[in-house]
Structure formats: structure tokens, C-alpha cells
C-alpha positions in Angstrom: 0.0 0.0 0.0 1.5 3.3 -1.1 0.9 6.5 1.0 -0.8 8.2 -1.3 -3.6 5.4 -1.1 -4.3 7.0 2.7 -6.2 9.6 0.4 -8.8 7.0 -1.3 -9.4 4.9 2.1 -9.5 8.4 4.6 -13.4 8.6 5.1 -13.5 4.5 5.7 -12.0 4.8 9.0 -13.8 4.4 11.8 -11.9 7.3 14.1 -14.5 7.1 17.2 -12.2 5.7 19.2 -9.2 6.9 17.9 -6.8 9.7 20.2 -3.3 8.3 19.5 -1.1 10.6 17.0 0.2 7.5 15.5 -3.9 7.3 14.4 -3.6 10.4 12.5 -2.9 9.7 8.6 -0.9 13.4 8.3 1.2 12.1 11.0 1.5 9.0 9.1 2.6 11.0 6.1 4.6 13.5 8.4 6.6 11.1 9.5 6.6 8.2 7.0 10.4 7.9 6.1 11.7 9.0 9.6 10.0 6.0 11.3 10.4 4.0 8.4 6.4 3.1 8.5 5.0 0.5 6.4 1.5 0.3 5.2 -1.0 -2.6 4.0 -4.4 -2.3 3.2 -6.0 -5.2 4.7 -9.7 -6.8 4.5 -11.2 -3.8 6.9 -8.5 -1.8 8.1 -5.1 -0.9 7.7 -1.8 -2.2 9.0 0.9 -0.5 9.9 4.7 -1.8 10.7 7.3 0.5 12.3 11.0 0.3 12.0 12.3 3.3 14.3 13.4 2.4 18.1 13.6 -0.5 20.3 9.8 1.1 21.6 8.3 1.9 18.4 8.9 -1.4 16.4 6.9 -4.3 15.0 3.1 -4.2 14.3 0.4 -1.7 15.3 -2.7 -2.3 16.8 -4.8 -2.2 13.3 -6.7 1.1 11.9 -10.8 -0.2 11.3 -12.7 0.5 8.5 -16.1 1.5 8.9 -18.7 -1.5 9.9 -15.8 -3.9 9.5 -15.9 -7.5 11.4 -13.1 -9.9 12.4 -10.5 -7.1 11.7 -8.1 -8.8 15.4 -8.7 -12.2 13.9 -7.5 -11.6 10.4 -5.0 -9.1 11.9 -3.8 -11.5 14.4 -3.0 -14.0 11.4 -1.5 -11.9 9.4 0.8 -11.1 11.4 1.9 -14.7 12.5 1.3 -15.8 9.2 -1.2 -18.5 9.7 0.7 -19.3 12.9 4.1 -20.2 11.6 5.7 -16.8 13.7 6.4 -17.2 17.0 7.9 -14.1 18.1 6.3 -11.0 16.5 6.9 -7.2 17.8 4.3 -5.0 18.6 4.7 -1.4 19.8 2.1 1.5 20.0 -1.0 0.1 21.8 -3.0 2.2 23.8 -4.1 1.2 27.0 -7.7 0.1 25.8 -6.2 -1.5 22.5 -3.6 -3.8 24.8 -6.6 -5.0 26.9 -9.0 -5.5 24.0 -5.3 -7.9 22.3 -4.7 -9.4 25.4 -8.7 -10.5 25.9 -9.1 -11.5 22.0 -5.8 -14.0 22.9 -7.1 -15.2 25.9 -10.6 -16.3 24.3 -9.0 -17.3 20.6 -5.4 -18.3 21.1 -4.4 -18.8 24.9 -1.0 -20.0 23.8 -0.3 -16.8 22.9 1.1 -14.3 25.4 2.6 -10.9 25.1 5.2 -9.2 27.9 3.8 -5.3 27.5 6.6 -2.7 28.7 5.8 1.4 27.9 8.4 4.0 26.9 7.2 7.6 28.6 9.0 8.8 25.6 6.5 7.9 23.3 2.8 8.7 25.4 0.6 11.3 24.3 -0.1 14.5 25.6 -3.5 15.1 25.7 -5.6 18.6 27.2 -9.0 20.2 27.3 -9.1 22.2 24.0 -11.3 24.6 26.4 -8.4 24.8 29.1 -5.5 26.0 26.0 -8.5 28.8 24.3 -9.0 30.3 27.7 -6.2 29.9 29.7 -8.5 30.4 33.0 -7.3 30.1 36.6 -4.5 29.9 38.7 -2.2 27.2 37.2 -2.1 29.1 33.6 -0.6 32.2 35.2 2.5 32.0 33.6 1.1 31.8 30.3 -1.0 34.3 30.1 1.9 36.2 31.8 3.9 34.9 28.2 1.2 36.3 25.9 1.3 39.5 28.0 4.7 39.9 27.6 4.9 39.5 23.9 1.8 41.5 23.6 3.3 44.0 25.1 6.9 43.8 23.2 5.2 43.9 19.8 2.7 46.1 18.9 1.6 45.0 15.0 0.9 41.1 15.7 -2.2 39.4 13.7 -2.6 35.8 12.7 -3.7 34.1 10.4 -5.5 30.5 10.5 -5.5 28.3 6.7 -7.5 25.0 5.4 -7.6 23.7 2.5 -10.3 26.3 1.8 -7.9 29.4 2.1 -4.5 28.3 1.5 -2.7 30.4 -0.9 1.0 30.3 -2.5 1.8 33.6 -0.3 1.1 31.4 2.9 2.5 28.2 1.8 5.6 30.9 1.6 5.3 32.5 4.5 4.9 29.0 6.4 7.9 27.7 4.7 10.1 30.9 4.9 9.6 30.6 9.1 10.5 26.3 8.5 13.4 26.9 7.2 14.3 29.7 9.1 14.0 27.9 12.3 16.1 24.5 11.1 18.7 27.1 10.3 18.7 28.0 13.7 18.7 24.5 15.5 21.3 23.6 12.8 23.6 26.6 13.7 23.4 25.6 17.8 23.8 21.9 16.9 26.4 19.4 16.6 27.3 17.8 13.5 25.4 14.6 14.1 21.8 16.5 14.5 22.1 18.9 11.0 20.4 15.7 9.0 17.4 15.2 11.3 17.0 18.8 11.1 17.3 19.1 7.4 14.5 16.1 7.2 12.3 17.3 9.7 12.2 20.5 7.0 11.8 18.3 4.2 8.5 16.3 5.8 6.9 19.5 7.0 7.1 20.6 2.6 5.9 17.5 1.7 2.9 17.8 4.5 2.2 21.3 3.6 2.3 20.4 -0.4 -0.2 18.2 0.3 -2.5 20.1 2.6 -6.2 19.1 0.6 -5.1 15.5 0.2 -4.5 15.1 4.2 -7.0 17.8 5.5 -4.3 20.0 7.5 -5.1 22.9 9.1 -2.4 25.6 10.9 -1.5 29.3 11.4 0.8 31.5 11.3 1.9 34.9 13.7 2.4 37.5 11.4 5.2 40.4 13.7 4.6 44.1 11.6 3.6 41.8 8.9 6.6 39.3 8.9 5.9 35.5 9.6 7.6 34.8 13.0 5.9 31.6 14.1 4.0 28.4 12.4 2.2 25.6 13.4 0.3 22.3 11.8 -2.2 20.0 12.7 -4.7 17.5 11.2 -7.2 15.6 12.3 -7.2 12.3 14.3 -11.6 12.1 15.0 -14.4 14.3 15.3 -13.2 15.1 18.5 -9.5 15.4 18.9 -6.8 17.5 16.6 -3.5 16.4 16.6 -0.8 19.5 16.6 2.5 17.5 14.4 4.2 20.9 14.3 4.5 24.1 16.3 8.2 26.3 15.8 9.0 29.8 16.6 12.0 32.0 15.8 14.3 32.8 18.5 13.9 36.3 18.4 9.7 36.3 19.1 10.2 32.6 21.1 12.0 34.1 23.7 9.1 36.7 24.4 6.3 34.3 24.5 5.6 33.4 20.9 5.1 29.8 21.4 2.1 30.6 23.9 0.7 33.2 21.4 0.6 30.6 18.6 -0.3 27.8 20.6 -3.4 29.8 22.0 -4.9 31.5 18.4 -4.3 28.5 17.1 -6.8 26.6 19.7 -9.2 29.2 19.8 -9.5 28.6 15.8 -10.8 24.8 16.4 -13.7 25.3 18.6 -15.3 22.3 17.4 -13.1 19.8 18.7 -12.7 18.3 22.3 -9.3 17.5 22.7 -5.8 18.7 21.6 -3.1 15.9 21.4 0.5 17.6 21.7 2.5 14.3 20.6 5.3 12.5 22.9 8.3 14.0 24.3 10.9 11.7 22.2 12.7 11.7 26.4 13.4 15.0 25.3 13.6 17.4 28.9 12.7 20.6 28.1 10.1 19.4 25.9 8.9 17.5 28.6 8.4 20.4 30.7 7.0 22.6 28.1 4.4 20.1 27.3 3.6 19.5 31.2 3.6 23.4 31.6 0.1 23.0 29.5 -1.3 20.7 32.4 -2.0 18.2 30.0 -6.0 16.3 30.9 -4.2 13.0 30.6 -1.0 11.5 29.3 -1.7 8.7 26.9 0.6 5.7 27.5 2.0 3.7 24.7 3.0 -0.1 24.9 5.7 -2.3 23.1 6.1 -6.1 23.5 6.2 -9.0 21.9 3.9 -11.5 20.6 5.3 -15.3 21.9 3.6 -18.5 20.8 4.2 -20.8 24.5 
């Protein structure tokens, strides 16, 4: 199955249950050669194989189809191919999809058990759309103290939100101008070993932005006395939850607050949707207290294991 077939089989999903980013097809596509993801279309859903990290490798729990039936039996043999594997990675379940596995095995093939280990690195950050539009209370203090501040330190800001409906060349230059601006920036404070993931974390965010009507992303940009200063990009994972794949900042407007200002038009742009997911942490630090400064409704765990015949 090629990527571009995401586009034909998009409205067959059944996305009700779905809050993972790993569930979103324009993270699929985001990140396709990075995690070196496989597809196949299957009878009813599709399957998805990872080849990234010791966490994120083997087989993911299967994307449904609309009023599809038997999609774990004919997933689960597929994957051991008609029993003849014995040892079969898995990575990415949810919580709920590693219960609903391990209770399919139990009834269907007992002699099948799985050893489930999680990464933090890899869990979902997921908050109250309301709590990032409004900012209310005590424990966002500090960020509407950031928006304040960079309110305050430039006077011309406006922003503009873009769909498929409204995206024009100017933006699609504007939004890349600010891309490659910021790699330039990581790349000049990095060692040598970081400039390629850089320089392909610019290439993915093109191709996602080339293809903005085929993948249904959305995103803004912060526009400083009418120069682009901060971007961000998200698509859809269900009715109810937007996944953001890509929020960066130059230096110069970041270090006044522009990451809050973005972050916060951006949300109060999506009204219609529940929940924000904010992606993993990668064990990244700061990242990990920047996405726990958002006092996130719940972290979604991941889970890796392997699949072992007895």
C-alpha cells in the first residue's frame, strides 16, 4: 500500500475511538520515512509496521474500517502468518487496545502471550481544548503572563489560521520561509550529528504542507509588523481530537512568548473539537516540561512487547 492510497481509504475509517497521533494519517505521512512506517491495506483496516526504536517497532494495533468485522482475527494471522511466527513485535497500543489484544488472545489463542513494557518517551499529551483557548485560573498564570509579555513587546501582531479552503501560495511561503528559518537556527546551535534530522524534519513538513487538501491540515501562522515569525500544523485524528505534528518559533519572538501566542490563536481557531493531542516528548527534557507546563487532561501511555507463541 503506497501512502498516497491513505487519500482513497480516509473517510472508511472508523476514528470514534481513535486519540493516539500514531492514528492520525498526516502524522503517518509526516513522518513516513523518519519511522520508516509500512502500510497494508488489509480486508477492513489498515496495517501498519514501524521500523524506528527499540519502543516503536513491530506491528500496530490495526486502523478499522467503517462496519468492518473480524479485523483482530484476520490481523492477528497476518501477522503470524497463519501461525508459523512465534515471536512478533508489537509497539504503539493504547491502554484500551492492549486489553482488547490481550482479551481477544485469551478467548481465541491462549497459547499466545505478550510481555507489555511502555516508553514515557512515546505517550501522548492530551488537554482540554477549552483549558489551551481560555487559559482560566490559577495554574495558567504563567502563560498568560507569556502572551502578555509579547503582547506588550510587539505592537503589530495578527494571525492568520489556513485550510484547505484558504491556503494560498503567499502562505504556503510564508509558512515555509519561518521552517526553514527555524532548522537554520537549530542547525547553527547543533552538533554535526543533528544537521540531517534537522534538514528532514524541513523536508517532511514541505511535503505535508504540499499536500495540505489531500490530508485535511489545518495551521497558522503569527504574522510580527507583517513578517511571519511563528507556524504551526495539525490534522485531524476524529471528530473530537486534533493532533498538533508541528509548532516552531523563531528565536527572536520565542523568547518573548511566541510559542504561547501561537499555541493559544491557534486553539481558539478549532472550537469544534474536544481535545488537543500535543504528541510525545521523544525523552526530550525541556520538551517534557514545556508540554507539562500546559497541564495536559491525561497523558496517553504507549505499549511495546512481543507477541510469543508458548
Amino acid at each position: 500500500m503506497d501512502f498516497s492510497d491513505l487519500i482513497e481509504v480516509k473517510e472508511k475509517i472508523n476514528t470514534y475511538e481513535l486519540i493516539g497521533c500514531d492514528a492520525s494519517l498526516g502524522n503517518l505521512f509526516l513522518l513516513k520515512d523518519r519511522y520508516d512506517i509500512k502500510l497494508n491495506k488489509r480486508n477492513g483496516y489498515i496495517l501498519r509496521e514501524y521500523n524506528y526504536s527499540d519502543s516503536i517497532h513491530g506491528y500496530s494495533f490495526p486502523i478499522s474500517f467503517m462496519n468492518s468485522n473480524f479485523v483482530l482475527q484476520d490481523y492477528f494471522l497476518f501477522i503470524t502468518e497463519n501461525l508459523q511466527r512465534t515471536d512478533i513485535p508489537l509497539c504503539l497500543f493504547t491502554n484500551k487496545q492492549k486489553t482488547d489484544f490481550d482479551e481477544f488472545l485469551e478467548k481465541e489463542y491462549p497459547f499466545y502471550k505478550i510481555d507489555w513494557k511502555t516508553n514515557p518517551a512515546d505517550s501522548d499529551y492530551i488537554y482540554l481544548l477549552k483549558n489551551l483557548a481560555e487559559l482560566s485560573g490559577q495554574k495558567f498564570q504563567k502563560k498568560r503572563n507569556h502572551i502578555l509579555k509579547f503582547y506588550k513587546m510587539f505592537a503589530n501582531v495578527s494571525f492568520t489560521f489556513f485550510n484547505k479552503t484558504n491556503f494560498t501560495k503567499k502562505l504556503y511561503n510564508d509558512f515555509m520561509k519561518v521552517a526553514e528559518e527555524w532548522v537554520q537556527e537549530q542547525i547553527t546551535k547543533s552538533d554535526f550529528s543533528e544537521i540531517k534530522i534537522y534538514e528532514k524534519e524541513k523536508e517532511s513538513v514541505e511535503q505535508a504542507i504540499s499536500n495540505i487538501s489531500n490530508f485535511d491540515y489545518s495551521g497558522g501562522i503569527v504574522y510580527i509588523n507583517g513578517v511571519p515569525g511563528a507556524i504551526t500544523l495539525a490534522s485531524k485524528i476524529s471528530d473530537s481530537v486534533l493532533d498538533i505534528h508541528y509548532e516552531k518559533c523563531l528565536q527572536e519572538y520565542a523568547e518573548f512568548g511566541g510559542y504561547s501566542v501561537i499555541n493559544n490563536l491557534f486553539v481558539k481557531n478549532n472550537s469544534s473539537f474536544e481535545y488537543i493531542n500535543r504528541e510525545e516528548d521523544l525523552g526530550i527534557e525541556g520538551l517534557r516540561k514545556s508540554k507539562l507546563s500546559y497541564k495536559p487532561e491525561f497523558i496517553l501511555e504507549k505499549y511495546y512487547g512481543r507477541l510469543i507463541k508458548n
